[in-house]
N, C-alpha and C positions, 0 to 999 in steps of 0.2 A: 410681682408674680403670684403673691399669694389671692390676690384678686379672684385668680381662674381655678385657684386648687378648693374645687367641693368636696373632698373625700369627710370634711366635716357635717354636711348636709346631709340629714336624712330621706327616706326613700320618698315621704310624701312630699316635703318642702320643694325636692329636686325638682321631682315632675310637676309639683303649682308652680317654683320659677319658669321653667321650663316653658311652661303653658301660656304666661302673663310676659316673658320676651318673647315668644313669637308673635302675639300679639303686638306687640308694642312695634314689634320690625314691621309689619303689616302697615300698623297705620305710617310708619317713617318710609316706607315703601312708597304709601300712595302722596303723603308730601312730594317725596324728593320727586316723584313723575311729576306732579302737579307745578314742581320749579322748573323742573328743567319744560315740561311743556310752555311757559313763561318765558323762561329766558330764550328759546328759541321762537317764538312769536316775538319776539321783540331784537330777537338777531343781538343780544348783548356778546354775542364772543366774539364780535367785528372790534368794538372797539376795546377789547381785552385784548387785543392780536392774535386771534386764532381764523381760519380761515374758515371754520366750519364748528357745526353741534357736537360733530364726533370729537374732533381736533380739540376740542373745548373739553368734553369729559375725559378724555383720554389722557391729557396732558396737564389741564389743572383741576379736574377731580380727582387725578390716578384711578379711574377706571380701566378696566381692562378693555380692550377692541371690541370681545363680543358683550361685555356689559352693556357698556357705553350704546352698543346699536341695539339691542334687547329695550332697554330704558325709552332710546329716544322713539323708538317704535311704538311702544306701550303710552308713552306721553303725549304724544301724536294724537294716535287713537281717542286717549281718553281725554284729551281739547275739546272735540272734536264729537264725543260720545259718554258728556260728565260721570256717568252712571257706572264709568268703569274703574271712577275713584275711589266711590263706595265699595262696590265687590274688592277691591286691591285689597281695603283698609277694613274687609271687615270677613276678606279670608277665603269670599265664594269664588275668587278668581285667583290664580297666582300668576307671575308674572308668564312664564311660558306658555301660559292658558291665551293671554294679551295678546301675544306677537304672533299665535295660530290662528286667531279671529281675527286680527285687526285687518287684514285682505279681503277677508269677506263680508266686513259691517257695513251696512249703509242707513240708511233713514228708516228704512221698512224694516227692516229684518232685525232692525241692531236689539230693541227690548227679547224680544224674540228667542232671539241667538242665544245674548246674554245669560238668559235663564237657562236655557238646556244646556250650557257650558258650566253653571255654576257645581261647585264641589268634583268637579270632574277630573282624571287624571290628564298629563297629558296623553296617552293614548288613546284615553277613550275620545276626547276632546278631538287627535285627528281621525277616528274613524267617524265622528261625528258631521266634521266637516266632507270627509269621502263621501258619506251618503248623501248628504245633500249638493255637494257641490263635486261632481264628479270627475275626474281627470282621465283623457284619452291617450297618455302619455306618462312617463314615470318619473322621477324624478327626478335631476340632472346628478349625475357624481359626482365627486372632485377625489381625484385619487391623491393620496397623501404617500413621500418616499422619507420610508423611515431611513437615519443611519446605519442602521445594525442591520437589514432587514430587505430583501426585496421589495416592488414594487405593491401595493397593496390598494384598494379600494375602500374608500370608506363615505358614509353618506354623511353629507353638510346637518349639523341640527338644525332645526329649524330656528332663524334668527340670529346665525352664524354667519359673523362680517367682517369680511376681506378688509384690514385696514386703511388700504390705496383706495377704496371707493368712496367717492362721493358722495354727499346727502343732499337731502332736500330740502330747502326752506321754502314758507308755505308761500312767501309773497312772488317767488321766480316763478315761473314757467317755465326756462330755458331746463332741458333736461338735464345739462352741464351745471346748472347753478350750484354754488359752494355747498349747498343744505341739504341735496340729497343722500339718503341710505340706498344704496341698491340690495335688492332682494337677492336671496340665497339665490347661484346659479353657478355653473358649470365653470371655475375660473383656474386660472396658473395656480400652482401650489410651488412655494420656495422655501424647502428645507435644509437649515444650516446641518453641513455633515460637519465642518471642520473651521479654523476659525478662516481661512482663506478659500472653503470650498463649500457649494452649493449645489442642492439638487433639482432640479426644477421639469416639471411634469405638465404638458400640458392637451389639449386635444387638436389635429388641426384635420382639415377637410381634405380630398384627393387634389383638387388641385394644387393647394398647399403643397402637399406629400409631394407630387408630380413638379411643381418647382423648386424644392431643395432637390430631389433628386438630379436635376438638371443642374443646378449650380452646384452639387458635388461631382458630377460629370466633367465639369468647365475648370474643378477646381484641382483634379485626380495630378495634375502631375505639382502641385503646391502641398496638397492633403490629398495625399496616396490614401488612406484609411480610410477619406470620406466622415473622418468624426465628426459628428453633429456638431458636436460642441466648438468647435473650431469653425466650423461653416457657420455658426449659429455668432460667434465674436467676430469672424471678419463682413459678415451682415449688418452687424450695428455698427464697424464702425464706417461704413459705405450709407447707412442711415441716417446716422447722428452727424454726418458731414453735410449732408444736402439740408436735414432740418434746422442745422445751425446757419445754414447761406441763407433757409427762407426765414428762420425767425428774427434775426438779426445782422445776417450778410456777412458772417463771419467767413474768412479767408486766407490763407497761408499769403499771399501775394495783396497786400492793400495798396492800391493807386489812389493816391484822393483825385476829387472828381467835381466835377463843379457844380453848384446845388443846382437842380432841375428845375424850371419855372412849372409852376403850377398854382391852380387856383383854389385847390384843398388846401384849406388854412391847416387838415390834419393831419396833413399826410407828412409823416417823420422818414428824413433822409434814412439812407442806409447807414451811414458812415454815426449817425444818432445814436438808432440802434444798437449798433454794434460797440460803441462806448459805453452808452448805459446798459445793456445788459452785463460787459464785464466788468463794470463799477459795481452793479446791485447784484455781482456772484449768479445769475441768474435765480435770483427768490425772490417774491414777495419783499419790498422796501417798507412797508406800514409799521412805524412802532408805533405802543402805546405813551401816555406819560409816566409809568414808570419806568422805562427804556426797555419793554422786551418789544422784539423783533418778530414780526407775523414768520411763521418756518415753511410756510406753501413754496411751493416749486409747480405747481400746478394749475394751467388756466391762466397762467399772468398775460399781463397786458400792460401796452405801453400808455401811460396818462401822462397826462400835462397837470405838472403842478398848480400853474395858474390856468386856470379851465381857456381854452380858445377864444368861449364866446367873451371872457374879460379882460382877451388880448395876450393868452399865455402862447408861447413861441414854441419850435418844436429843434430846440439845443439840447446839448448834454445836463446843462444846468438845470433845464426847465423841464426836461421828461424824468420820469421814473417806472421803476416795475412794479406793478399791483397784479396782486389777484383777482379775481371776476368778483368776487365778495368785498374785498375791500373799495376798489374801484370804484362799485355801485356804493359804498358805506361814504365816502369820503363826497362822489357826486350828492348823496342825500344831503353832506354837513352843509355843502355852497350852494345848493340853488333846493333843499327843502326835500321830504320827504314826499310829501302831496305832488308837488313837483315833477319829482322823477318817476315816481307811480304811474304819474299820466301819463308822461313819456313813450315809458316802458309798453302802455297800454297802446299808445297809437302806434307804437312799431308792431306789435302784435298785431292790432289791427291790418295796420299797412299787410305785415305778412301771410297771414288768413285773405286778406284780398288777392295778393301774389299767388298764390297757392290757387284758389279759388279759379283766378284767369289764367295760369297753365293747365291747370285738368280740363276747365274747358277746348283750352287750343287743345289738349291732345285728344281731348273727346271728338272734336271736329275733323282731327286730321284722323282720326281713326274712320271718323264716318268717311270721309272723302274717300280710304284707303280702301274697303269697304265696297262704297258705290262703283268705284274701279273696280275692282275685284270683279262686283255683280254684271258689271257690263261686258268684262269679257268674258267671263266664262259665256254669255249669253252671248256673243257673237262664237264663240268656238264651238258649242252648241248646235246653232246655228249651222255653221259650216259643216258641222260632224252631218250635221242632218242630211246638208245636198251633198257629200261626198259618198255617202251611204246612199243615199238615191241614185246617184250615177252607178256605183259598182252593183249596185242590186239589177238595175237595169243589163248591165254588160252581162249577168250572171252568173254573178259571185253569190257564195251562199251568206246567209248574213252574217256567220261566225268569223269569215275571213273579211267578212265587209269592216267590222267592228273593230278586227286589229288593226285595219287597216288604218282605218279611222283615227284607232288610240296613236299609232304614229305619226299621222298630221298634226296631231292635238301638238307637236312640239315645233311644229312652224307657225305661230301664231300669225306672223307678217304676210303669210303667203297667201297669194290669190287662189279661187275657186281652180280654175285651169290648172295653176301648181299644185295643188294638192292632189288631185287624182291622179294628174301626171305621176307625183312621187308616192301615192297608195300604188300604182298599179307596179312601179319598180319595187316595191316592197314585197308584193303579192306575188311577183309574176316572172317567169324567168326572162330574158332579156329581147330573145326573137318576138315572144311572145307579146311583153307589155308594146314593143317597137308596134306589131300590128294592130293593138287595141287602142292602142294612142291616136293611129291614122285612123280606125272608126268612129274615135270621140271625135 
């Protein structure tokens, strides 16, 4: 303890230490960014069993949640943009200065930016970015419920990260992939009030509104009150019963069933399923060598121990649970890095083709929709034209001719002869249309 006690130090020495550890944290700042931008290009918290970068600092750096997303932001960035190693470690940037740039850095701009951000607060730093990069919308809330305290509003900081979100790693695509950070946005907040009771805040849309409303309607003589919270618990467990039938065929009533012929070497029975996920507790099964346990519950997926194409089977014995991260970690160890890369790459491809030849079909079917479209109005047109010629001729003035008209427009099927027939029952009282119909 006597480490921390300076009451020995005098006024100058405090402020030169003072002075010479900020610095010193500076440049350990722009280290630690510069590992962890390393160790996440290289994806090492796969085989430490962590399912993700966050997962990884949070857990065995003991980082806090928003540290940990603050960091990998900034590490990212500065991979990516070296020059913001230097500014960390030499003071002109601080970390929050990082994580308000790093969205709007690119090639062009980034020396640029860099410069007119250095020495800057953060405040000025975001009115810096308001000016230039202007926003037509404000920023998303997340209201936070305090225990003591009603309902309150408070704004997300900037680089504030919901711990259930995902990250990004640079080699996926898939927006799901284990690596990504998602950016501050408008999410649930869940605040412990008590140790068995929780508060939880969220936003939803009219229709949303307009379907609890209905299922508290459905629900009035079970929940007289209509409490949320109660419609909101007997919701999930009408949810988590059908996603448990499709993730794994889970069932109060199990028949065994006799396995389905098929020609997908991958396609895993139900009755597979449904053992191994409650073998593997429904988590992530990847340990490392020294016996920890990946803890994802997220994303997982059913793999074959011994990969298909080398003849692995799809039993209790022979499948497990991974996560999207490990999954892809464990495909790279058997058939190669370079390997699955490619892979990955022709299914993308594949998919950007797929994509490419539905916009077209619906481009086409649009045009066609379209060309219909143009044709009949142009034949109803048409028709408005000789029905209006005939009743102008009878001598209707042309203000009665033209509604008349607008109420043919709703017999599209109807011949030339029906239409006047039913303009003139429109127009005309009954003796009267009878006589002008025997002059037509």
């Amino acid at each position: 303890m006597r480490t921390y006690t300076l009451t020995h130090l005098s006024d100058a020495v405090l402020l030169r230490d003072l002075i010479v550890l900020v610095a010193q944290e500076r440049t350990a700042t722009a280290a630690v960014l510069a590992h962890i931008a390393e160790v996440d290009e290289r994806r090492l918290y796969l085989p430490a069993g962590y399912p993700s970068m966050h997962a990884y600092c949070v857990a065995e750096l003991r980082l806090s949640e928003d540290a940990a997303y603050k960091r990998i932001q900034a590490a990212r960035a500065a991979r990516q943009f070296p020059a913001i190693f230097t500014a960390v470690a030499e003071g002109r940037l601080h970390l929050a200065a990082v994580c308000l740039l790093a969205p709007h850095l690119i090639a062009e701009n980034a020396d640029e930016l860099l410069a007119a951000a250095a020495h800057k607060t953060k405040s000025d730093i975001e009115q810096l970015l308001a000016q230039r990069f202007p926003r037509t919308e404000l920023l998303a809330l997340a209201g936070a419920i305090a225990a003591s305290s009603p309902l309150r509003s408070e704004q997300l900081a900037p680089g504030q990260v919901d711990s259930n979100v995902p990250e990004r790693v640079g080699a996926f695509t898939d927006p799901l992939a284990p690596g990504q950070v998602a950016s501050p946005a408008q999410r649930p907040r869940v605040t412990p009030l008590s140790a068995e009771r929780f508060a939880l805040q969220f936003t939803i849309g009219k229709e949303t509104l307009d379907k609890l409303r209905y299922v508290q309607a459905l629900l009035s003589h079970r929940v007289p009150s209509g409490d949320v919270a109660q419609v909101f618990d007997r919701a999930l467990d009408v949810l988590r019963g059908q996603l448990e039938k499709q993730k794994f065929a889970a069932t109060t009533k199990p028949r065994p069933r006799p396995r389905r012929s098929t020609n997908n070497k991958r396609h895993i029975p139900a009755q597979v399923r449904h053992a191994v996920w409650q073998r593997d507790q429904g988590q992530c099964a990847f340990v490392t060598e020294r016996g920890q346990r990946c803890a994802s519950r997220k994303f997982l997926e059913f793999d074959h121990i011994d990969p298909v194409a080398r003849g692995g089977e799809a039993t209790v014995e022979g499948i497990r649970l991974l996560c999207r991260g490990h999954n892809q970690y464990e495909a790279e160890r058997t058939f190669g890095a370079g390997f699955m890369s490619e892979k990955r790459e022709e299914a993308r491809r594949a998919a950007a083709e797929a994509r490419k030849r539905a916009a077209a079909a619906e481009a086409e079917a649009r045009s066609r929709v379209a060309e219909a479209q143009a044709r009949s109005r142009a034949v109803a047109d048409e028709h408005a034209r000789d029905v209006m010629a005939c009743l102008r001729e009878l001598g209707f003035r042309a203000g009665e001719a033209r509604r008349a008209c607008e109420f043919c427009a709703t017999l599209p099927e109807a011949s030339l002869e029906e239409r006047v027939r039913a303009a003139l029952k429109f127009m005309c009282p009954k003796t009267r249309a009878t006589s002008l119909e025997a002059r037509t």
